[in-house]
py3Dmol code that shows the C-alpha trace and the ligand (Angstrom):
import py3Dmol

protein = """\
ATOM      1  CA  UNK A   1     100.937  85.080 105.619  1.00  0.00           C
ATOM      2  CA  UNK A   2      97.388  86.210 104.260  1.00  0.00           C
ATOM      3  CA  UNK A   3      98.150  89.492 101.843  1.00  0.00           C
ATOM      4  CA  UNK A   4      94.808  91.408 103.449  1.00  0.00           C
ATOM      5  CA  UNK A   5      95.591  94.680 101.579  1.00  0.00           C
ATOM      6  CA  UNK A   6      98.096  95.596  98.328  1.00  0.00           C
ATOM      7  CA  UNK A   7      98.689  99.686  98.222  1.00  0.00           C
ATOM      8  CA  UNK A   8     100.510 101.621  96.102  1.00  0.00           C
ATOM      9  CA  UNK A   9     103.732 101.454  97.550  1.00  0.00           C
ATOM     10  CA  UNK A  10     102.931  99.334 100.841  1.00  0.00           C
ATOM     11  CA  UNK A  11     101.174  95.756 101.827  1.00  0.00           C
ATOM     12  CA  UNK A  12      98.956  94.799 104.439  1.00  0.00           C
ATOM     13  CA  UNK A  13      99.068  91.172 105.720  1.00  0.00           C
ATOM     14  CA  UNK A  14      97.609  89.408 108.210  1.00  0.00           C
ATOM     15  CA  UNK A  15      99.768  87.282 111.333  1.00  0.00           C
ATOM     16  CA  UNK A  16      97.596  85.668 114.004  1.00  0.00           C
ATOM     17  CA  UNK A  17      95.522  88.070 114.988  1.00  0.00           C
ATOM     18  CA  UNK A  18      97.845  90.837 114.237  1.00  0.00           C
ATOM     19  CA  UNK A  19      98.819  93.098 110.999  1.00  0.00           C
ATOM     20  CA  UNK A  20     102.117  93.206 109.705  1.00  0.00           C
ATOM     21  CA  UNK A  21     102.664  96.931 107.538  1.00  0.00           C
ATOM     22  CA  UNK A  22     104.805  96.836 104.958  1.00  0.00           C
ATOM     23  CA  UNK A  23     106.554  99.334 103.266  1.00  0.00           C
ATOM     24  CA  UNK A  24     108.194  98.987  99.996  1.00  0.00           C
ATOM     25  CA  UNK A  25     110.506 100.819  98.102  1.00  0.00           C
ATOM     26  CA  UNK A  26     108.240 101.894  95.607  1.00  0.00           C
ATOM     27  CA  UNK A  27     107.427 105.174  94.692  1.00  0.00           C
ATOM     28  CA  UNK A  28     104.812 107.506  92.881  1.00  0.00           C
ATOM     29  CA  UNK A  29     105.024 110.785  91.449  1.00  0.00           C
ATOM     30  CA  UNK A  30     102.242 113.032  90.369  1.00  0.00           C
ATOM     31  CA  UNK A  31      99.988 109.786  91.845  1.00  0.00           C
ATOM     32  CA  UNK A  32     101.819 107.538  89.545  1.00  0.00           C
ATOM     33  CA  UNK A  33     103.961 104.341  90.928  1.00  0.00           C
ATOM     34  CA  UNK A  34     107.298 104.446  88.707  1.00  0.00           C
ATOM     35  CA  UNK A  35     108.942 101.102  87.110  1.00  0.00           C
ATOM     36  CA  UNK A  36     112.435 101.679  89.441  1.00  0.00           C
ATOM     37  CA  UNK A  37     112.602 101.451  93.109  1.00  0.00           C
ATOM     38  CA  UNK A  38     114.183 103.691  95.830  1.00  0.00           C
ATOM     39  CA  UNK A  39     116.256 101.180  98.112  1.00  0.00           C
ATOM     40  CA  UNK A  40     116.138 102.490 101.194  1.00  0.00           C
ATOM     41  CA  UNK A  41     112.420 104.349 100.911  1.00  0.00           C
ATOM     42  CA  UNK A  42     110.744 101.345 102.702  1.00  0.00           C
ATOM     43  CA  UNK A  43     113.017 101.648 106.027  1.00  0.00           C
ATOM     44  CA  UNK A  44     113.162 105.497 105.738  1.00  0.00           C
ATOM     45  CA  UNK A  45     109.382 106.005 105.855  1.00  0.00           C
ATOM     46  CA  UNK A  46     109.338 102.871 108.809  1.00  0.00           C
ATOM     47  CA  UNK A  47     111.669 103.536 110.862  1.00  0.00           C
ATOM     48  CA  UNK A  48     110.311 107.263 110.352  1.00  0.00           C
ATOM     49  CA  UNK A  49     106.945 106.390 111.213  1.00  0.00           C
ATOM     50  CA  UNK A  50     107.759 104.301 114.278  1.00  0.00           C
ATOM     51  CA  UNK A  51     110.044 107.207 115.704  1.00  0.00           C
ATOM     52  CA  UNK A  52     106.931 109.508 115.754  1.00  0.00           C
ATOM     53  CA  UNK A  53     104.385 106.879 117.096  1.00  0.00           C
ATOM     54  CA  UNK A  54     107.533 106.794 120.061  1.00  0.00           C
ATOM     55  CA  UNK A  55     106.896 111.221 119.881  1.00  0.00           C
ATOM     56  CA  UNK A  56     103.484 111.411 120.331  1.00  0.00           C
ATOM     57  CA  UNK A  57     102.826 109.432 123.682  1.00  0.00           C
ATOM     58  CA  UNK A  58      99.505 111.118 124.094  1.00  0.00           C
ATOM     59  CA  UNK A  59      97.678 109.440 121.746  1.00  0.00           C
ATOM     60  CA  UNK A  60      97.412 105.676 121.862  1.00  0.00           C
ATOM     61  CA  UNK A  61      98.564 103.483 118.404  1.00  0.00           C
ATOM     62  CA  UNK A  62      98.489 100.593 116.965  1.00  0.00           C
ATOM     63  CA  UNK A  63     102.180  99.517 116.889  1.00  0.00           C
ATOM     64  CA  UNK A  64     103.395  96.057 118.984  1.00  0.00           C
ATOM     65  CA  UNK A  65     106.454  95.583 117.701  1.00  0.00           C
ATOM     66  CA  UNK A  66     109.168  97.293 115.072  1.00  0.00           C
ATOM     67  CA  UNK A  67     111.316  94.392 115.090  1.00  0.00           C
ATOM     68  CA  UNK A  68     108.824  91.363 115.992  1.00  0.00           C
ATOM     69  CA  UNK A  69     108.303  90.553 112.046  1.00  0.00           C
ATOM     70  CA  UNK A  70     109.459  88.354 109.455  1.00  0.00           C
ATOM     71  CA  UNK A  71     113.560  88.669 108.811  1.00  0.00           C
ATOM     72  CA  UNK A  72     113.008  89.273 105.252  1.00  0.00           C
ATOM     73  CA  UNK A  73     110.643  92.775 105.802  1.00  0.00           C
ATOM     74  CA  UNK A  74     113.030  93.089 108.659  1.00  0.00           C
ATOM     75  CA  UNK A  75     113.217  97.626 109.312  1.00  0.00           C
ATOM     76  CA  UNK A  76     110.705  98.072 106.979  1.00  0.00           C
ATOM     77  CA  UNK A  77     107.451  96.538 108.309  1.00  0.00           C
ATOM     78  CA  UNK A  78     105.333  97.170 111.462  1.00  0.00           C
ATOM     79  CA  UNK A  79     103.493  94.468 113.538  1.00  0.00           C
ATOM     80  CA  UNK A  80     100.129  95.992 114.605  1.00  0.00           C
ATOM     81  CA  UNK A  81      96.934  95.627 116.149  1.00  0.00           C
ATOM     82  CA  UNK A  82      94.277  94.498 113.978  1.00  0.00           C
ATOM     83  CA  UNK A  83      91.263  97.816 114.619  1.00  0.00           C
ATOM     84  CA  UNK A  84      88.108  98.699 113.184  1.00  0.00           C
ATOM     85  CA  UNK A  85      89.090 101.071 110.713  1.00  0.00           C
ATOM     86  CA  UNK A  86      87.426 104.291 110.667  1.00  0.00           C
ATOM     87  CA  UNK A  87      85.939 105.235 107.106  1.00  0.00           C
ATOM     88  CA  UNK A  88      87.511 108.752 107.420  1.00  0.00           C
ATOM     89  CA  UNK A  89      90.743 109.962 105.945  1.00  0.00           C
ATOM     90  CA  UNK A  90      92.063 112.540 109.134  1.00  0.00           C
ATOM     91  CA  UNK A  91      94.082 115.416 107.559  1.00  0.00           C
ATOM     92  CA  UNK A  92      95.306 118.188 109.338  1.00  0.00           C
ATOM     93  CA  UNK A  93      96.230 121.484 107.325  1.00  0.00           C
ATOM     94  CA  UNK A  94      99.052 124.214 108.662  1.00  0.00           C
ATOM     95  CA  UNK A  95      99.247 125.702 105.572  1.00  0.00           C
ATOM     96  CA  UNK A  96      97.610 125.517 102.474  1.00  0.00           C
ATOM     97  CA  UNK A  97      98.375 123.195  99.066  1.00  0.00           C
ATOM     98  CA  UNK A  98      97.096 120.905  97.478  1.00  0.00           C
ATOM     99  CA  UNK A  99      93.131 119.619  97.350  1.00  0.00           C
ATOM    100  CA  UNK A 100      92.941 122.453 100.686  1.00  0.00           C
ATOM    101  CA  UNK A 101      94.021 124.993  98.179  1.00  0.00           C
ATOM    102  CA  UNK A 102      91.493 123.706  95.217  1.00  0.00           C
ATOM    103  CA  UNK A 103      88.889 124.325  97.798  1.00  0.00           C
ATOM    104  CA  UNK A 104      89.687 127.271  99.059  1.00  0.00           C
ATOM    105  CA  UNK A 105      90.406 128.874  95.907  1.00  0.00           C
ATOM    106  CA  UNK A 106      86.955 127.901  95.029  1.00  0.00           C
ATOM    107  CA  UNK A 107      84.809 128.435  97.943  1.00  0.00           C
ATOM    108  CA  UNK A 108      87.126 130.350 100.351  1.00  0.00           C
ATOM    109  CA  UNK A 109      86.191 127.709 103.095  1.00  0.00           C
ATOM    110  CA  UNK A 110      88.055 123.731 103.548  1.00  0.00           C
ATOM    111  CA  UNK A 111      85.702 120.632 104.844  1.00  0.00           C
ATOM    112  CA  UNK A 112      83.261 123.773 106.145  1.00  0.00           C
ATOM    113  CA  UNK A 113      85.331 126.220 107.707  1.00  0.00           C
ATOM    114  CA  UNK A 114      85.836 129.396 106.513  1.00  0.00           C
ATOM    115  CA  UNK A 115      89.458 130.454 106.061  1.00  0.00           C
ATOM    116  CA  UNK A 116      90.319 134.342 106.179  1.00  0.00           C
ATOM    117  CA  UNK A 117      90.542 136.084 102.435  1.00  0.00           C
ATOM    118  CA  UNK A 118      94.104 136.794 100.854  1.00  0.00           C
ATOM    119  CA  UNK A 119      95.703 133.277 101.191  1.00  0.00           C
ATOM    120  CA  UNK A 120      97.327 131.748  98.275  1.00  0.00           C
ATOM    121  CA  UNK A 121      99.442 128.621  97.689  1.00  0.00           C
ATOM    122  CA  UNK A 122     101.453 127.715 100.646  1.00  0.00           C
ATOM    123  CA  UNK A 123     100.136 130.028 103.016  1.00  0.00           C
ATOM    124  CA  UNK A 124     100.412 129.552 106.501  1.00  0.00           C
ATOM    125  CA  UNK A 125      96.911 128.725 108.175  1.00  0.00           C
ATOM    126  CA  UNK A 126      95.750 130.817 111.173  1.00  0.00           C
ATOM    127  CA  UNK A 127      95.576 128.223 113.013  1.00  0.00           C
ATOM    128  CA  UNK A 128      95.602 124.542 111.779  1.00  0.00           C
ATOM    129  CA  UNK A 129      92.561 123.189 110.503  1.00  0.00           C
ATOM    130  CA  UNK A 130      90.579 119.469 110.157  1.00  0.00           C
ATOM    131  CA  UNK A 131      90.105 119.272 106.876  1.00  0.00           C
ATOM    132  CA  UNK A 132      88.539 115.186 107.080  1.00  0.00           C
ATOM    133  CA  UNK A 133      87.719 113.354 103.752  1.00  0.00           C
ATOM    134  CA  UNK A 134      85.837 109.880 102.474  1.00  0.00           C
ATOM    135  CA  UNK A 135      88.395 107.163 102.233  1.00  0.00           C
ATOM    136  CA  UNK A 136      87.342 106.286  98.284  1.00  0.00           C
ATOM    137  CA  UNK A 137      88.002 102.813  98.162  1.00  0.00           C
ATOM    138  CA  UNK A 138      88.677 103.944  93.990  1.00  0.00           C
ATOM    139  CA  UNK A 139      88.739 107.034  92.284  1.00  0.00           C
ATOM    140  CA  UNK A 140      89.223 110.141  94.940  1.00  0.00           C
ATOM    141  CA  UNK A 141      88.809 111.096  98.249  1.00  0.00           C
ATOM    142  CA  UNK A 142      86.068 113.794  98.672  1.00  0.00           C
ATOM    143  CA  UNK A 143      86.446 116.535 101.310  1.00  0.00           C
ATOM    144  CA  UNK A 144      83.323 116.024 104.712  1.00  0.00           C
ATOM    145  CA  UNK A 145      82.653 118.530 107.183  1.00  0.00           C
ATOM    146  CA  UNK A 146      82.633 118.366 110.397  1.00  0.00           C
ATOM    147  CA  UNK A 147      79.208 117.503 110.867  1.00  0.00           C
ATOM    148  CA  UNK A 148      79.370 114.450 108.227  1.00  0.00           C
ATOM    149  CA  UNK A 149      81.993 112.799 109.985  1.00  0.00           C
ATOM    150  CA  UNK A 150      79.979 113.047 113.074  1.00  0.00           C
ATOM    151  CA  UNK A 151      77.017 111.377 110.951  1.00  0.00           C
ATOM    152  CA  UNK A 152      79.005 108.644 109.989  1.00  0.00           C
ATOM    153  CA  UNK A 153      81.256 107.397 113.348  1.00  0.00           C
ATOM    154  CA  UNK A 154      78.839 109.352 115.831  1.00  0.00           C
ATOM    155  CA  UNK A 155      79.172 112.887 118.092  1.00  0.00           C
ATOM    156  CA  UNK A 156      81.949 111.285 120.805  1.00  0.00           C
ATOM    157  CA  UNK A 157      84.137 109.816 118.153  1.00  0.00           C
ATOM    158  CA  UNK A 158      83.698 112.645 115.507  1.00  0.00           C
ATOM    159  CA  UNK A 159      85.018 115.117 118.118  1.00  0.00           C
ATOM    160  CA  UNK A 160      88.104 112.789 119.359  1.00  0.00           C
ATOM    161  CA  UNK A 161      88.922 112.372 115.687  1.00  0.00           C
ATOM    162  CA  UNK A 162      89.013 116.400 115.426  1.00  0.00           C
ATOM    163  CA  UNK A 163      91.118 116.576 118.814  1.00  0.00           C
ATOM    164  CA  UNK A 164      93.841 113.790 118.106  1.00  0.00           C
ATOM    165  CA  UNK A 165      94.529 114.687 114.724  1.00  0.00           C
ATOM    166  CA  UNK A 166      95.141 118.626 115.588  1.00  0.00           C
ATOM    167  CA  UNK A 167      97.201 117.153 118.283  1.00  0.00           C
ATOM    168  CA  UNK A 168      99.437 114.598 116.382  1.00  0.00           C
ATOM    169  CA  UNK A 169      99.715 117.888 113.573  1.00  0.00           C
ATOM    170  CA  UNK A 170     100.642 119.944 116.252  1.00  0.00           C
ATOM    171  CA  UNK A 171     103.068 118.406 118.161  1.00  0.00           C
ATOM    172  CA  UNK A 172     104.366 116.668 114.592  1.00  0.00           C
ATOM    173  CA  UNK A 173     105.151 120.601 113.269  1.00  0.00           C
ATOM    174  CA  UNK A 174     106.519 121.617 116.170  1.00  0.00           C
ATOM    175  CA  UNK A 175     109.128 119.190 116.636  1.00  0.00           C
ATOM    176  CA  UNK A 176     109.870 119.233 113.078  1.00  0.00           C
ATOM    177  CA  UNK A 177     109.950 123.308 113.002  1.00  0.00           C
ATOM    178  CA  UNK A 178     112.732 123.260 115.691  1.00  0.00           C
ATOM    179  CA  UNK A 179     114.543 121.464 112.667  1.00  0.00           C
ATOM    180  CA  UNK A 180     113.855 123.139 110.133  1.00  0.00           C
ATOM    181  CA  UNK A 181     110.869 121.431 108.284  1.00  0.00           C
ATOM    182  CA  UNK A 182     107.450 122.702 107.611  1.00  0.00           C
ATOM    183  CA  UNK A 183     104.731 119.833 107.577  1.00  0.00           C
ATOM    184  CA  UNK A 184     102.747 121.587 105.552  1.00  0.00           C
ATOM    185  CA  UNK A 185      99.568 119.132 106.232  1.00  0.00           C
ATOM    186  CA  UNK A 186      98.983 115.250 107.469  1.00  0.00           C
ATOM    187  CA  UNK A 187      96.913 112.815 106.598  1.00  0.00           C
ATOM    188  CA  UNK A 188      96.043 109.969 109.434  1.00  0.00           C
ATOM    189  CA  UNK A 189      93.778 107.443 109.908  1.00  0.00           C
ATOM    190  CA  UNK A 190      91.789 105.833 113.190  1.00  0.00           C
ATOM    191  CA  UNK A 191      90.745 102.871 114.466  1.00  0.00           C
ATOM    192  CA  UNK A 192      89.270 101.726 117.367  1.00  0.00           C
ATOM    193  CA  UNK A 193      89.925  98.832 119.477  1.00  0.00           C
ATOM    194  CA  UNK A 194      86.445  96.347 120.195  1.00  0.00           C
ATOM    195  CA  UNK A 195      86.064  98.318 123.751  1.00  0.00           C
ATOM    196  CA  UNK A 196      85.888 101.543 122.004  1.00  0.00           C
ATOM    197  CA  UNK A 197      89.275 103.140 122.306  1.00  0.00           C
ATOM    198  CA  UNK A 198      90.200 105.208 119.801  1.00  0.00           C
ATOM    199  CA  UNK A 199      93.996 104.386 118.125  1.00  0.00           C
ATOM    200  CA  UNK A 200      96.087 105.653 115.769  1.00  0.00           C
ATOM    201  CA  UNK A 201      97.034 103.898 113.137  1.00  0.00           C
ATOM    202  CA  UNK A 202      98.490 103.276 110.053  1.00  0.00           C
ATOM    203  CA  UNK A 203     101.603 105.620 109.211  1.00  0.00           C
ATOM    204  CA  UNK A 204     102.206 108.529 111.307  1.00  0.00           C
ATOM    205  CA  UNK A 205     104.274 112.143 109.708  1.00  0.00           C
ATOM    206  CA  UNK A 206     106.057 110.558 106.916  1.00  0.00           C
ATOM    207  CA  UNK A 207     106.476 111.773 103.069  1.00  0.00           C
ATOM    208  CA  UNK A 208     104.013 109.821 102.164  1.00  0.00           C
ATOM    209  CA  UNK A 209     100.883 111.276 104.049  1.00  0.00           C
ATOM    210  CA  UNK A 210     102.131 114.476 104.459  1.00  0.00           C
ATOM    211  CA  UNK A 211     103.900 117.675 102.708  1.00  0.00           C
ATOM    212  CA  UNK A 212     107.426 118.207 104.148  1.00  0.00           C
ATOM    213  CA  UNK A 213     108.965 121.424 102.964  1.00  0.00           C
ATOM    214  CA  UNK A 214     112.201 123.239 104.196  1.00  0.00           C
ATOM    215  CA  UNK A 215     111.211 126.113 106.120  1.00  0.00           C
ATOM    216  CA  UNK A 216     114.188 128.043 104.788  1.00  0.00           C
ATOM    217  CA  UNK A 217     112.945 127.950 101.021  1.00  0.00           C
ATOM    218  CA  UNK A 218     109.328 128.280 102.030  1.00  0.00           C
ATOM    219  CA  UNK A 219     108.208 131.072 100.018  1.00  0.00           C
ATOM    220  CA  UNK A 220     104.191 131.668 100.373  1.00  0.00           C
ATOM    221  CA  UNK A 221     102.758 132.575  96.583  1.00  0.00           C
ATOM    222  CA  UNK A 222     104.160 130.284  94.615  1.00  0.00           C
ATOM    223  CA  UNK A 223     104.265 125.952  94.468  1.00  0.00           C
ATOM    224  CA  UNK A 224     106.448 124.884  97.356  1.00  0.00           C
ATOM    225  CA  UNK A 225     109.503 122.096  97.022  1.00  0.00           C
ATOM    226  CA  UNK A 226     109.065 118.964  98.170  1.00  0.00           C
ATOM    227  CA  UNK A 227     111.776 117.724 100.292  1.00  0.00           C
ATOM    228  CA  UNK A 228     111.429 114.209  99.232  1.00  0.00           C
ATOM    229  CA  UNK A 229     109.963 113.841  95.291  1.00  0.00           C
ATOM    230  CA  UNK A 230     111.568 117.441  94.020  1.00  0.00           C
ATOM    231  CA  UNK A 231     114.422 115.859  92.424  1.00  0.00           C
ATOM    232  CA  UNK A 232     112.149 113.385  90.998  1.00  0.00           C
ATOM    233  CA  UNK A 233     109.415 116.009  90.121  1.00  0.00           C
ATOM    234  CA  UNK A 234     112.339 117.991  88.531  1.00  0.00           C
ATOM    235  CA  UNK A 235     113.394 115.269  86.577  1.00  0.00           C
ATOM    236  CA  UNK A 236     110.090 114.088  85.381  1.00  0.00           C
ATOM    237  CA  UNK A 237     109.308 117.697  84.230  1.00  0.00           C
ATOM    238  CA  UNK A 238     112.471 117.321  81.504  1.00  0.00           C
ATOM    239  CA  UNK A 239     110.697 113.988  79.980  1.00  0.00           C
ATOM    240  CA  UNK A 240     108.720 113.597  77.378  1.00  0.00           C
ATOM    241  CA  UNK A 241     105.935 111.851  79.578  1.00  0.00           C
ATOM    242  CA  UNK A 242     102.231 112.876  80.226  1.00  0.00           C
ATOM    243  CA  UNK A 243     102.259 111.742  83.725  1.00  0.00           C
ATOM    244  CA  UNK A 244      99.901 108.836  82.956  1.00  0.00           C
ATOM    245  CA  UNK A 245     100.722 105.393  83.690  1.00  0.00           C
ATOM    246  CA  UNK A 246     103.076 103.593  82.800  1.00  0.00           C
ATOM    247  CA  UNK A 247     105.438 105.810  84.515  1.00  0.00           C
ATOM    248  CA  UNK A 248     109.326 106.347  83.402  1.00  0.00           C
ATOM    249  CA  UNK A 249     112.006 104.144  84.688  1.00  0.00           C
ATOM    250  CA  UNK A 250     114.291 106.267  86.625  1.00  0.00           C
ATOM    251  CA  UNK A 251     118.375 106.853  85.733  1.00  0.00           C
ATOM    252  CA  UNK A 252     120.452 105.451  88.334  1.00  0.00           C
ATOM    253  CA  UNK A 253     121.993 109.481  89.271  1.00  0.00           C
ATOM    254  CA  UNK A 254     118.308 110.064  90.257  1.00  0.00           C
ATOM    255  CA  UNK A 255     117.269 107.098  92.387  1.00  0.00           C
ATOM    256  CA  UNK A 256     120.491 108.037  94.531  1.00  0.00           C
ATOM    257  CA  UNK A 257     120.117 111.255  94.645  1.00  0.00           C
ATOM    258  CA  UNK A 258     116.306 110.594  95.401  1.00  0.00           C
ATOM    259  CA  UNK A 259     117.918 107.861  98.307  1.00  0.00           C
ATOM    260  CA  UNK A 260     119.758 110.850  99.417  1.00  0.00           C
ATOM    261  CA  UNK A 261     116.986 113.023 100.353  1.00  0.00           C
ATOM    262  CA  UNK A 262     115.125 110.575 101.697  1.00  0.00           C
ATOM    263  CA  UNK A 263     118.199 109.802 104.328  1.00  0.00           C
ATOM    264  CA  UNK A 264     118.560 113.741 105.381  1.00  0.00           C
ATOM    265  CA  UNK A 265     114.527 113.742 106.022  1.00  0.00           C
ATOM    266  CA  UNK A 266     115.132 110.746 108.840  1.00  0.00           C
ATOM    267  CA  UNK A 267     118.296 112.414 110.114  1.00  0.00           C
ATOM    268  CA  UNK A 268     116.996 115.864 110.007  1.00  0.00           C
ATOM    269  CA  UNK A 269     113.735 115.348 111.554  1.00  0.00           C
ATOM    270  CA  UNK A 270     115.052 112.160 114.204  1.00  0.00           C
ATOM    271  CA  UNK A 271     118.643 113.253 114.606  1.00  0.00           C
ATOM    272  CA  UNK A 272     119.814 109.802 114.198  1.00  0.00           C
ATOM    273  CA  UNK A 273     121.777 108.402 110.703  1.00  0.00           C
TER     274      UNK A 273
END
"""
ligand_1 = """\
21
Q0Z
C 95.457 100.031 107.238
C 96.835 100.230 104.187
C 98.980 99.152 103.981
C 97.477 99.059 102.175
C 93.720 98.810 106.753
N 95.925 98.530 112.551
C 95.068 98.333 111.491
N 93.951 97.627 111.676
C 93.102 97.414 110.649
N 93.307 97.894 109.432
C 94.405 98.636 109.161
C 95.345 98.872 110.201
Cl 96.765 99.788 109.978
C 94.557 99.152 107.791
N 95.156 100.184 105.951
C 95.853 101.030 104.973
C 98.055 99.892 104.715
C 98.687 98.737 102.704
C 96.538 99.813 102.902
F 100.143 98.832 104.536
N 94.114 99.454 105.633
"""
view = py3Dmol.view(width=600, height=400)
view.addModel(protein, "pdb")
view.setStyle({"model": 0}, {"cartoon": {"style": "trace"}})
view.addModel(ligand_1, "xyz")
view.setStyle({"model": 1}, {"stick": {}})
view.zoomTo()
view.show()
């Protein structure tokens, strides 16, 4: 099969005329990939993904098959449909951390709109908020308004864009709050199919494109835990390591209890093992 894409911690290749996503077991902390996998991560975040894309039946996605894929990515790969990619990263914000907080803290507004005064990190939102940015093919992502999305993909798309991504967020927090878990914010991404309809794509409400927190520790004011990468976070904070690459290989006590976390997130959030 073609290797069309190599991420961080994923890989894109190409079957046919379809995609196949997938996931590894790598994973990065403060934006670095670490030498030691998490077995496990790659059919956590996949089987995660796919159980939202099942949640949100309003809005159409790209996923054909879960199980239709080569036995030895078998659980943690997705066959897709192959879309014209939208050059806009989608986040959503409930609450505020992160590059959202950076901007507010600077200019009291996110991606142009203007957020009330008094907030500080973590802080629930008003209401949530499309905070779009450019997808950087390197360096980072910069935040677009509104109206520059609407320059680049045009008025009709811009404004189903806004609309499905406050839905997915929406719908994504609520089933998640009636278990606990704050998403704190989601980042998606769009494609459209060659008559013009508008998919979702990519991953959908996992750790890795969004902030899970547990509501009962959420404490507005100060840096809020991570349900997945704390314990790796924690750890990394007791090294001698200036969280530039190359990144520390991690003691086996941490990768399970890293694996660990990563299980209760499915469980909690699906209710299935
Ligand atoms: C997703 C990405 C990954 C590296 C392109 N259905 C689709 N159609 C066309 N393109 C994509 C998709 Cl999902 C697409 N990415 C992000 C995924 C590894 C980058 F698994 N890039």
């Amino acid at each position: 099969m073609e290797l069309v894409h190599s991420g961080k911690v994923r890989e894109l290749y190409a079957d046919g005329g379809d995609l196949i996503m997938v996931a590894s077991d790598r994973v990065s902390v403060y934006d670095v990939v670490l030498p030691t996998p998490i077995p496990g991560k790659g059919r956590v975040l996949t089987q995660l993904s796919l159980w939202w894309f099942g949640q949100l039946d309003g809005v159409p996605n790209h996923v054909i098959s879960g199980t239709d894929v080569p036995a030895e990515w078998e659980g943690r790969a997705i066959r897709c449909r192959r879309l014209t990619m939208l050059p806009v990263e989608c986040i959503a914000r409930g609450y505020l951390a992160g590059l959202g907080l950076a901007s507010y803290a600077e200019t009291g507004t996110i991606s142009g709109v203007r957020l009330p005064p008094g907030l500080g990190e973590g802080s629930r939102l008003p209401e949530p908020v499309f905070t779009p940015t450019t997808k950087a093919a390197a360096g980072h992502d910069e935040p677009m308004t509104y109206d520059q999305v609407a320059d680049v993909v045009g008025g009709s798309v811009a404004a189903e864009l806004r609309r499905a991504t406050l839905e997915v967020y929406r719908r994504g927090a609520e089933l998640a709050a009636a278990r606990g878990i704050v998403i704190a914010d989601t980042k998606l991404e769009f494609g459209l199919l060659p008559d013009g309809t508008l998919m979702l794509a990519d991953e959908v409400l996992t750790p890795d494109s969004s902030r899970f927190w547990l509501a009962g520790q959420w404490q507005p004011g100060r840096p809020q835990r991570s349900l997945d990468k704390q314990y790796l976070r924690d750890w990394s904070a007791g090294l001698d390591w200036d969280r530039r690459p190359p990144g520390p290989a991690i003691p086996a006590d941490v990768v399970a209890a890293t694996q660990a976390r990563y299980q209760e997130l499915y469980a909690r959030v699906t209710g299935r093992e």
